[in-house]
PDB file of N, CA, C, O and CB in Angstrom:
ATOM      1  N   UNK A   1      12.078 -14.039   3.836  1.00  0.00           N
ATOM      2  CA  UNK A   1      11.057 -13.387   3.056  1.00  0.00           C
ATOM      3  C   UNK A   1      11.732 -12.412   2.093  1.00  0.00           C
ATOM      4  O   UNK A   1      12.367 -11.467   2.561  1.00  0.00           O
ATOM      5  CB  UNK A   1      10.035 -12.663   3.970  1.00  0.00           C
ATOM      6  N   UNK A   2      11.608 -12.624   0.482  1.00  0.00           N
ATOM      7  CA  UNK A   2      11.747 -11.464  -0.133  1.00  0.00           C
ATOM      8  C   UNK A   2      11.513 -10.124   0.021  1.00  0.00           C
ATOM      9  O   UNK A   2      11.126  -9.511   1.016  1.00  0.00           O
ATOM     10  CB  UNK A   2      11.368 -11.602  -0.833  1.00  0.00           C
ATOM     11  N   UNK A   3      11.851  -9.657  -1.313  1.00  0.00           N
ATOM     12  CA  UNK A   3      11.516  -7.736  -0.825  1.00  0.00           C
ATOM     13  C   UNK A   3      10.137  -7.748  -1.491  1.00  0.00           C
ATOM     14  O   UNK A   3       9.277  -7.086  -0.910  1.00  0.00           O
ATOM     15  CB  UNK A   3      12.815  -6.116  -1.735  1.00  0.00           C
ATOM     16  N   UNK A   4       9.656  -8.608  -2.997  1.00  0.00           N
ATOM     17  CA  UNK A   4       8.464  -8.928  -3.560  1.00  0.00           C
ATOM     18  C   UNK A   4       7.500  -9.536  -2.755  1.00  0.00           C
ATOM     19  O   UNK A   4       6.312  -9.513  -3.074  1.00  0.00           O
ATOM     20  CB  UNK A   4       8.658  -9.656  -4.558  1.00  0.00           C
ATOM     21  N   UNK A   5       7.910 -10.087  -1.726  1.00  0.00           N
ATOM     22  CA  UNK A   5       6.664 -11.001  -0.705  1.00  0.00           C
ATOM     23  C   UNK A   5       6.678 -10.123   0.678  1.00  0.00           C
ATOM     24  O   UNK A   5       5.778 -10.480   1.439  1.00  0.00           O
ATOM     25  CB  UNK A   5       7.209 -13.007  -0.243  1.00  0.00           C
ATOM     26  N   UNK A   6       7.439  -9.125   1.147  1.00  0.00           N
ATOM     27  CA  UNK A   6       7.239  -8.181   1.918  1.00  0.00           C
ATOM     28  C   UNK A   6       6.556  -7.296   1.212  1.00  0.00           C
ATOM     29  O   UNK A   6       5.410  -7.525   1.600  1.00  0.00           O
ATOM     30  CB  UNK A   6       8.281  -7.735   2.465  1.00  0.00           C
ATOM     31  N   UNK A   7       6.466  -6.283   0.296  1.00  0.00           N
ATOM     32  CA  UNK A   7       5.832  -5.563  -0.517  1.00  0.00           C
ATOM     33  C   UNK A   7       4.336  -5.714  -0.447  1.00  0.00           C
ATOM     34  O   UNK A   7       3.503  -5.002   0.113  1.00  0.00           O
ATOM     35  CB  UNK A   7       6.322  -5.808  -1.699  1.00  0.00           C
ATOM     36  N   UNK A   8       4.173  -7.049  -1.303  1.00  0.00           N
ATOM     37  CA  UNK A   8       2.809  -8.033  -1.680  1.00  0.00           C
ATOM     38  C   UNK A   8       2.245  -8.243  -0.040  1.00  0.00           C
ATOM     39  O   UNK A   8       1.045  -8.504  -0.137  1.00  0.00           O
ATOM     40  CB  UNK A   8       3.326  -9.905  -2.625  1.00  0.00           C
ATOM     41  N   UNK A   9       2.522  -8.234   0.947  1.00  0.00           N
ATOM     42  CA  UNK A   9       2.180  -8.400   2.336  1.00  0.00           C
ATOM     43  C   UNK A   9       1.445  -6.670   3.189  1.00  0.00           C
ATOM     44  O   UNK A   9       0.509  -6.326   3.910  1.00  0.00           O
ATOM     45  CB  UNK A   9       3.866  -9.006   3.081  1.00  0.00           C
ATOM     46  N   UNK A  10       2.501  -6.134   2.559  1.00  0.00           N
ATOM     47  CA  UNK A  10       2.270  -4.760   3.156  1.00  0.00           C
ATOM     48  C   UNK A  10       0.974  -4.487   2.280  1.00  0.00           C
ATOM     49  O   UNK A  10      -0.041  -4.264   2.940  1.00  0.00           O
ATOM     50  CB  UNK A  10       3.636  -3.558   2.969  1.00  0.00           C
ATOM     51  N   UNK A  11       0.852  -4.470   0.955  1.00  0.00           N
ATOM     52  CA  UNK A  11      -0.041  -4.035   0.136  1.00  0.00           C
ATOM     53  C   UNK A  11      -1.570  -5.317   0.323  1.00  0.00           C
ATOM     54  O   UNK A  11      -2.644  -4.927  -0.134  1.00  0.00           O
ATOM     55  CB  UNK A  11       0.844  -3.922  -1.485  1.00  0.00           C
ATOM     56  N   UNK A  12      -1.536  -6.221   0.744  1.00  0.00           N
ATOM     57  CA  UNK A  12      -2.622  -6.894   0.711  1.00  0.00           C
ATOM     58  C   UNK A  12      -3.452  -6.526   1.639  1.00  0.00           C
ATOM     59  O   UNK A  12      -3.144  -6.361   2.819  1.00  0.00           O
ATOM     60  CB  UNK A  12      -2.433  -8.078   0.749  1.00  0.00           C
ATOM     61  N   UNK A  13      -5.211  -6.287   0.871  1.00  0.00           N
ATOM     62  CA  UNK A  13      -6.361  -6.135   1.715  1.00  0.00           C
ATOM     63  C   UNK A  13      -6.175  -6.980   2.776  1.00  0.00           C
ATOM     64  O   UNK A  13      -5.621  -6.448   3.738  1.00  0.00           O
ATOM     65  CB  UNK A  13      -7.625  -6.393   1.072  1.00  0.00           C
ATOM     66  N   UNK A  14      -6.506  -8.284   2.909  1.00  0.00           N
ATOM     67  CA  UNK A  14      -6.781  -9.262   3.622  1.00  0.00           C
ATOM     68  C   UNK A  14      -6.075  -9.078   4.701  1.00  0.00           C
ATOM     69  O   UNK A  14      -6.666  -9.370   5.741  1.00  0.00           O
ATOM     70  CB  UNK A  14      -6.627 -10.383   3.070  1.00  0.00           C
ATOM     71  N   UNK A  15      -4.718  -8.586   4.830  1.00  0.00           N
ATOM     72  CA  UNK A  15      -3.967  -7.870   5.943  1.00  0.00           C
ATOM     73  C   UNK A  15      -3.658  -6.112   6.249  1.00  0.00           C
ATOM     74  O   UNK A  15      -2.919  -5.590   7.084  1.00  0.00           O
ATOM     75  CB  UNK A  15      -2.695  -8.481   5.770  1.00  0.00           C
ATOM     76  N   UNK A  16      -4.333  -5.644   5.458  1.00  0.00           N
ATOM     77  CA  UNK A  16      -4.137  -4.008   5.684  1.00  0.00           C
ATOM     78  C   UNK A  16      -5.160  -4.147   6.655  1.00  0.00           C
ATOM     79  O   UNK A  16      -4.559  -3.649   7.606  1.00  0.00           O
ATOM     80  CB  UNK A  16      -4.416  -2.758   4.328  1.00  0.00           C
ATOM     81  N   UNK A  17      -6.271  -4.464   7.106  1.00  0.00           N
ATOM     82  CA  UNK A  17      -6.876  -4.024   8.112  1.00  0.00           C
ATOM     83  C   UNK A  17      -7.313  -5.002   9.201  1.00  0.00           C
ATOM     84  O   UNK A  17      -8.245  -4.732   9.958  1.00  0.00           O
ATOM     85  CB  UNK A  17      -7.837  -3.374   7.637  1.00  0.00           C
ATOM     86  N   UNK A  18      -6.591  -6.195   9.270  1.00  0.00           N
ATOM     87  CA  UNK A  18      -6.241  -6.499  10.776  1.00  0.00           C
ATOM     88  C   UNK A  18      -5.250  -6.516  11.351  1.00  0.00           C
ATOM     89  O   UNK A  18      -4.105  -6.275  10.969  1.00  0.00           O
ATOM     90  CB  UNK A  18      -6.492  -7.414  11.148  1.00  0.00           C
ATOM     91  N   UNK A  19      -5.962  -7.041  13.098  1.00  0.00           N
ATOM     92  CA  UNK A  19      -4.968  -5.620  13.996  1.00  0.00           C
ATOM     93  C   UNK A  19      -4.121  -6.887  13.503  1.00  0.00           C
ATOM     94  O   UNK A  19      -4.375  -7.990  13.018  1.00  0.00           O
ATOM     95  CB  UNK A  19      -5.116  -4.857  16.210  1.00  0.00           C
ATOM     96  N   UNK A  20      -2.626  -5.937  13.994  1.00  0.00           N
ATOM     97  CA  UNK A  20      -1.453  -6.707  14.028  1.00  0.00           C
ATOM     98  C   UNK A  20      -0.738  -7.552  15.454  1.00  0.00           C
ATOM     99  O   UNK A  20      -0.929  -7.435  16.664  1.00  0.00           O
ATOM    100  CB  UNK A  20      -0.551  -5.727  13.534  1.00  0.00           C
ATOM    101  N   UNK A  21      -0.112  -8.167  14.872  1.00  0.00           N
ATOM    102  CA  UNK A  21       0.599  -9.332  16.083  1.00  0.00           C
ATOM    103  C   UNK A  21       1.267  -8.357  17.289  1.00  0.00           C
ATOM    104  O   UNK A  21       1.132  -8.727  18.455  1.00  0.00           O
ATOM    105  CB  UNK A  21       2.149 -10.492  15.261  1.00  0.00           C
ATOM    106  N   UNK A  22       1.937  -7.198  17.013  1.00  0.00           N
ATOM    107  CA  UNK A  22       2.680  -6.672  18.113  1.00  0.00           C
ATOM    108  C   UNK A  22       1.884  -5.504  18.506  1.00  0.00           C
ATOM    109  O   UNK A  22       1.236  -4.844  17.693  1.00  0.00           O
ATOM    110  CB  UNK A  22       4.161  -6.323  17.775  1.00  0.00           C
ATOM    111  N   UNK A  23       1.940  -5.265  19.728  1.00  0.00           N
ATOM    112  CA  UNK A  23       0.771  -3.885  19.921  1.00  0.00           C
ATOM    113  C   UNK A  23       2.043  -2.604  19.570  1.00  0.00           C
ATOM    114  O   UNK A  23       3.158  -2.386  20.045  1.00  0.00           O
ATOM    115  CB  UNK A  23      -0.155  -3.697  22.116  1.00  0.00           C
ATOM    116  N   UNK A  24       1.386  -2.080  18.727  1.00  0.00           N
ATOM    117  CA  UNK A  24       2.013  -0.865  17.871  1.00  0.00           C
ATOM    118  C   UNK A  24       1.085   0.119  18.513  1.00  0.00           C
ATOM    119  O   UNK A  24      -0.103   0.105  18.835  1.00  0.00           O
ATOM    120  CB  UNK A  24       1.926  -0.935  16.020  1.00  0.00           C
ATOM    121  N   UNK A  25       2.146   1.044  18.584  1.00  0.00           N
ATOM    122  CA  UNK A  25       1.414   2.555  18.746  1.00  0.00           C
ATOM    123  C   UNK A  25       0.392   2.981  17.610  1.00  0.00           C
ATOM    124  O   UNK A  25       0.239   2.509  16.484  1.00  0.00           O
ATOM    125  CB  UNK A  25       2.590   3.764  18.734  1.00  0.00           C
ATOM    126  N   UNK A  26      -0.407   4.256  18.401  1.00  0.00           N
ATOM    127  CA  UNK A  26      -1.431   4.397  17.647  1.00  0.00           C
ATOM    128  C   UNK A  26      -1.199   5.232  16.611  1.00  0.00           C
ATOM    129  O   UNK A  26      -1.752   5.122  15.517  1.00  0.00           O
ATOM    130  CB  UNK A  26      -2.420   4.745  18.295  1.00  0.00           C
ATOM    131  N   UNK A  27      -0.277   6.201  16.947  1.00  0.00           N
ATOM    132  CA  UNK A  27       0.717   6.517  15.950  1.00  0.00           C
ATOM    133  C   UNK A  27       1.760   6.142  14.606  1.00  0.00           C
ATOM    134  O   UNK A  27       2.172   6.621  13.550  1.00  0.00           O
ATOM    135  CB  UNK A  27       1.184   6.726  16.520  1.00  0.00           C
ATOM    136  N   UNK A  28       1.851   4.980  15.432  1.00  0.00           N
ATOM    137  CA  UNK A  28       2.470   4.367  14.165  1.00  0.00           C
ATOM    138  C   UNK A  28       1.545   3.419  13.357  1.00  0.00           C
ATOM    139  O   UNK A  28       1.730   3.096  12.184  1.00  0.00           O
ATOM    140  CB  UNK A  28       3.734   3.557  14.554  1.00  0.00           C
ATOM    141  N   UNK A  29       0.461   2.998  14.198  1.00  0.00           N
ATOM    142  CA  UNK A  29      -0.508   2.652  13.013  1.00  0.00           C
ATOM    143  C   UNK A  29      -1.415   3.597  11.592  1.00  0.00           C
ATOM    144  O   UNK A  29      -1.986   3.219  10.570  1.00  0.00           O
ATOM    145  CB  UNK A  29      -1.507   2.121  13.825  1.00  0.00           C
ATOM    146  N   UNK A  30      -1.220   4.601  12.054  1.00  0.00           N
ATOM    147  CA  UNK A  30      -1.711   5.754  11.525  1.00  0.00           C
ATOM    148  C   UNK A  30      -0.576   6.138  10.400  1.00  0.00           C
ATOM    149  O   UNK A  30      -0.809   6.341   9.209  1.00  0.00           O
ATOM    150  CB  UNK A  30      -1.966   6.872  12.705  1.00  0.00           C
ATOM    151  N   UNK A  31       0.369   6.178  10.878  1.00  0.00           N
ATOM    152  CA  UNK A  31       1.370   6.123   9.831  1.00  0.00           C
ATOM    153  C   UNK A  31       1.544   4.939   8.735  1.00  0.00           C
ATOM    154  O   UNK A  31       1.825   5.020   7.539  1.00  0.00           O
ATOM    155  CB  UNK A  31       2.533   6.199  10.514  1.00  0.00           C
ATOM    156  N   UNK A  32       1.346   4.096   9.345  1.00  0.00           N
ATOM    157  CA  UNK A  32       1.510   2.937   8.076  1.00  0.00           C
ATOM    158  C   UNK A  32       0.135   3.138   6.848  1.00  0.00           C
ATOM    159  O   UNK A  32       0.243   3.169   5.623  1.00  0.00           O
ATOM    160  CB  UNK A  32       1.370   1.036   8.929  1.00  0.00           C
ATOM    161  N   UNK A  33      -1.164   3.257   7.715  1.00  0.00           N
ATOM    162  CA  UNK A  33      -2.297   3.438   6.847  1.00  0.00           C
ATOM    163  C   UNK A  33      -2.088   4.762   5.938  1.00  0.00           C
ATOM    164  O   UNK A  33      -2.497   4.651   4.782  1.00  0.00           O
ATOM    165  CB  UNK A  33      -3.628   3.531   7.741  1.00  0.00           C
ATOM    166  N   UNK A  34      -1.623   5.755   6.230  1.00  0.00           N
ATOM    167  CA  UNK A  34      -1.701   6.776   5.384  1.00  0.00           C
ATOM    168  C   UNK A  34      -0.074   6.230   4.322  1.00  0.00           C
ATOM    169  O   UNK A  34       0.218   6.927   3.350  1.00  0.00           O
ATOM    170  CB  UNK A  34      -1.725   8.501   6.421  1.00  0.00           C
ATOM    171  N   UNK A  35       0.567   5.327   4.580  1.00  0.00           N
ATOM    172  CA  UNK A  35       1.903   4.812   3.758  1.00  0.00           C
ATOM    173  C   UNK A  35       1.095   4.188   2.893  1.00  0.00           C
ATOM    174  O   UNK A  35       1.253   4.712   1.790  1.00  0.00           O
ATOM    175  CB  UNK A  35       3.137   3.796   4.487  1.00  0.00           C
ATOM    176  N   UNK A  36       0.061   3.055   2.842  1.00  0.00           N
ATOM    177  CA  UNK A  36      -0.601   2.408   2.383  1.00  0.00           C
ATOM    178  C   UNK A  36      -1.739   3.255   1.402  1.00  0.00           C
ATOM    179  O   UNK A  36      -2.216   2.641   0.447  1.00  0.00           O
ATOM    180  CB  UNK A  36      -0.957   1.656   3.408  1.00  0.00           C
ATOM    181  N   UNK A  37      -2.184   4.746   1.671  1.00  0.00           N
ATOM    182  CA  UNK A  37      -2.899   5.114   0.750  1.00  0.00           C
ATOM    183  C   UNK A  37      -2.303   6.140  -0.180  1.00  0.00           C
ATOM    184  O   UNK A  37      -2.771   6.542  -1.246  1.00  0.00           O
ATOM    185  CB  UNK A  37      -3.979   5.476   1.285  1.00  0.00           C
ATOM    186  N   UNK A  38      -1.116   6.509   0.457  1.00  0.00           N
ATOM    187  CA  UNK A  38      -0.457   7.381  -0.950  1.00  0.00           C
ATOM    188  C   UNK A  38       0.571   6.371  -1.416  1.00  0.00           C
ATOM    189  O   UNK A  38       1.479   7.070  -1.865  1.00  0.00           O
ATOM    190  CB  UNK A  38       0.426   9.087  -0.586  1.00  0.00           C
ATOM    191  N   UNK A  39       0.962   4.915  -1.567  1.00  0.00           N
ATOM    192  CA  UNK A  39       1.267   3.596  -2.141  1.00  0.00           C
ATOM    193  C   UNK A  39       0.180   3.139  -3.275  1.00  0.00           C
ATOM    194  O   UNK A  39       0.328   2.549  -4.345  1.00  0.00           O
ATOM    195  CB  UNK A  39       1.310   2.529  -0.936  1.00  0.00           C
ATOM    196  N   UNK A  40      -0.603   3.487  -2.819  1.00  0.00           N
ATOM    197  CA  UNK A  40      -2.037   2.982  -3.722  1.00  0.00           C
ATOM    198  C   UNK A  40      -2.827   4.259  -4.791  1.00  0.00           C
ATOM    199  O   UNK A  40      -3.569   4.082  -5.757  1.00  0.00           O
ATOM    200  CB  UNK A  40      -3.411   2.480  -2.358  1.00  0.00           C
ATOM    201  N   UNK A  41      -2.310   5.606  -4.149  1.00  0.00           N
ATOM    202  CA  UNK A  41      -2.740   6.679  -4.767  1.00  0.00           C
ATOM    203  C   UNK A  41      -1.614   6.846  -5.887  1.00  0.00           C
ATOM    204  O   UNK A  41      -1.887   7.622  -6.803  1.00  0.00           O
ATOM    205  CB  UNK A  41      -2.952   7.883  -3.767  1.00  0.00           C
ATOM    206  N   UNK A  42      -0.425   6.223  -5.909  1.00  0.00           N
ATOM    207  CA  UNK A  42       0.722   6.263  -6.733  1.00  0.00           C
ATOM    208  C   UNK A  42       0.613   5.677  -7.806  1.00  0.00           C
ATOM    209  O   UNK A  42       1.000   6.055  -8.912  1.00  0.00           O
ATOM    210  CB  UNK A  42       1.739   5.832  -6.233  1.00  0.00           C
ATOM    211  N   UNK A  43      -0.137   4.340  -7.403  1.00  0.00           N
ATOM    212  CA  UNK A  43       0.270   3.101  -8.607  1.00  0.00           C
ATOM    213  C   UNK A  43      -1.567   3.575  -9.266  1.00  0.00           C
ATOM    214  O   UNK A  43      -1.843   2.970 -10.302  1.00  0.00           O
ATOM    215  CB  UNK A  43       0.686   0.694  -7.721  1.00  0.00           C
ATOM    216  N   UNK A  44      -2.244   4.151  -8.952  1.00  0.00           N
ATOM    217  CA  UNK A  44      -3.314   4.731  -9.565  1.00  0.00           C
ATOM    218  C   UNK A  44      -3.010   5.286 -10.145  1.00  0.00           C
ATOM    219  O   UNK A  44      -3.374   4.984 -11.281  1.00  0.00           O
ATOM    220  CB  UNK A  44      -4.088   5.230  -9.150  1.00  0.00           C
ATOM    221  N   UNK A  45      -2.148   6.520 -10.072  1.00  0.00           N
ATOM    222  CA  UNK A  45      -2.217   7.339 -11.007  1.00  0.00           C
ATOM    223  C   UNK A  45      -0.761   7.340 -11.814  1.00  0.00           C
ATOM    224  O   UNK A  45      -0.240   8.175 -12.553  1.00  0.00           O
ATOM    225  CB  UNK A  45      -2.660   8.628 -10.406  1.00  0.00           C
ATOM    226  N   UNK A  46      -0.453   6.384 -11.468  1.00  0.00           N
ATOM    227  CA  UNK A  46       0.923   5.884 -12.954  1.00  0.00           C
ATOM    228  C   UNK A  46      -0.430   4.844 -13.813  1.00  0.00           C
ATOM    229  O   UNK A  46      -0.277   4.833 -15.035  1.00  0.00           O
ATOM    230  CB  UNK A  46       3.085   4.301 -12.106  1.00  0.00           C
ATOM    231  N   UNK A  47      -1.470   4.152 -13.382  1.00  0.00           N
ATOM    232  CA  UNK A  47      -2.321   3.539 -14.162  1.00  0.00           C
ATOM    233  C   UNK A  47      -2.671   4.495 -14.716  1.00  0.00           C
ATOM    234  O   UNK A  47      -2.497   4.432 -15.933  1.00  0.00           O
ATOM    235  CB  UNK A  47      -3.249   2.791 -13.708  1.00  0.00           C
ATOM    236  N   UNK A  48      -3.019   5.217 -14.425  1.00  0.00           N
ATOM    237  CA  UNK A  48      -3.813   6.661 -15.208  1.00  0.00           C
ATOM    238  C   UNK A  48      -3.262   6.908 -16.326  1.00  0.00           C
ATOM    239  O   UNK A  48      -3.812   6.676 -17.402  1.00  0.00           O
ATOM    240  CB  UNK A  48      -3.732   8.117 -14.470  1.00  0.00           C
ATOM    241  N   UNK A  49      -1.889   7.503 -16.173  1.00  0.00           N
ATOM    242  CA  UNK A  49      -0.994   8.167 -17.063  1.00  0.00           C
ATOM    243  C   UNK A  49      -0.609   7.107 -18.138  1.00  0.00           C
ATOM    244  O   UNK A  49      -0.415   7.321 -19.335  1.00  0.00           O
ATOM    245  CB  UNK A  49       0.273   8.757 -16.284  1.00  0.00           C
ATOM    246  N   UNK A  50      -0.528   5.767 -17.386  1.00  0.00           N
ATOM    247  CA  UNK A  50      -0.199   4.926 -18.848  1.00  0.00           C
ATOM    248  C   UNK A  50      -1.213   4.583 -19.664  1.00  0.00           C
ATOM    249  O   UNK A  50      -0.970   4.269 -20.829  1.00  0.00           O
ATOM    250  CB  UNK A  50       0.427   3.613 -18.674  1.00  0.00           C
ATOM    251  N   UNK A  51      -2.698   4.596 -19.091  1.00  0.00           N
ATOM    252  CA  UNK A  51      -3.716   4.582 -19.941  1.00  0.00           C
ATOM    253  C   UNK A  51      -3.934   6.078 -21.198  1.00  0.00           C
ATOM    254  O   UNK A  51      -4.486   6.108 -22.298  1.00  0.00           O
ATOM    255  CB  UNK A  51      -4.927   4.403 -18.855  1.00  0.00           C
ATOM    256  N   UNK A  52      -3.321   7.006 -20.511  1.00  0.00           N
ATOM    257  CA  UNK A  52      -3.142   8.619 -21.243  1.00  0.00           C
ATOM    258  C   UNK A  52      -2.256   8.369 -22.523  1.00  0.00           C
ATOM    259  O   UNK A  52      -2.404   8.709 -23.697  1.00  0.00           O
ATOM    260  CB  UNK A  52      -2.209   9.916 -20.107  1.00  0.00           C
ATOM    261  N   UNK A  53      -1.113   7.527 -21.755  1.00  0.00           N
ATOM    262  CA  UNK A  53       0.054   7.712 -22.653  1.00  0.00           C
ATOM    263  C   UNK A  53      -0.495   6.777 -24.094  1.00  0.00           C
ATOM    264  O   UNK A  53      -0.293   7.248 -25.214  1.00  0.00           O
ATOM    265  CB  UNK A  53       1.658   7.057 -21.809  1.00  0.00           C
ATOM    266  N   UNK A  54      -1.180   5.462 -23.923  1.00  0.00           N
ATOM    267  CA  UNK A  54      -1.661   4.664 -24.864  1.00  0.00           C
ATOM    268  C   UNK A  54      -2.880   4.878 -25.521  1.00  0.00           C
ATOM    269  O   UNK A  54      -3.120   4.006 -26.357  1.00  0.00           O
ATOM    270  CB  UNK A  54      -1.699   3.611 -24.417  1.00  0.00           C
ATOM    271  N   UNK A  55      -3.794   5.826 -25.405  1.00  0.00           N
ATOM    272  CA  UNK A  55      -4.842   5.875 -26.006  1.00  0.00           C
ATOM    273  C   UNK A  55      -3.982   7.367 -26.987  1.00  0.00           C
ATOM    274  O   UNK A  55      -4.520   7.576 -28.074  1.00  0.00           O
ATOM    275  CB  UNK A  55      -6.397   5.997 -24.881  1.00  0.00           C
ATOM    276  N   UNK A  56      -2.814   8.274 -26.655  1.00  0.00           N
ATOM    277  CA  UNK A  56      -2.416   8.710 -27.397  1.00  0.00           C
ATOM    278  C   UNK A  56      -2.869  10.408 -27.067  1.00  0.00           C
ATOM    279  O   UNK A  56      -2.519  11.301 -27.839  1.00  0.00           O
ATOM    280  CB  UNK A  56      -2.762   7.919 -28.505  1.00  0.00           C
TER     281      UNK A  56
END
C-alpha cells in the first residue's frame, strides 16, 4: 500500500466511522478521531486561505 492510498484510507468517510478490525483501545480510538478532525480542520482552512488569496 502506498503513502497516497494509506492517507486516502485514513481520510475516507466510508471508513472513519466503522469499528475497526483490531480491538483498539478506547483511547487510542479517540486519538485517531480527533487526528482526523484537525486533518480536516487543516485542509479547510488552507481552502479558505487559497480562496482569500484568489479573489485578491
Amino acid at each position: 500500500m502506498g503513502l497516497w492510498e494509506k492517507i486516502l484510507h485514513y481520510l475516507n468517510p466510508a471508513t472513519m466511522f466503522r469499528k475497526p478490525e483490531k480491538k483498539l483501545s478506547l483511547n487510542l480510538r479517540f486519538m485517531h478521531g480527533i487526528n482526523r478532525i484537525s486533518i480536516f480542520m487543516f485542509l479547510i482552512g488552507l481552502v479558505v486561505l487559497a480562496v482569500k488569496y484568489l479573489r485578491g
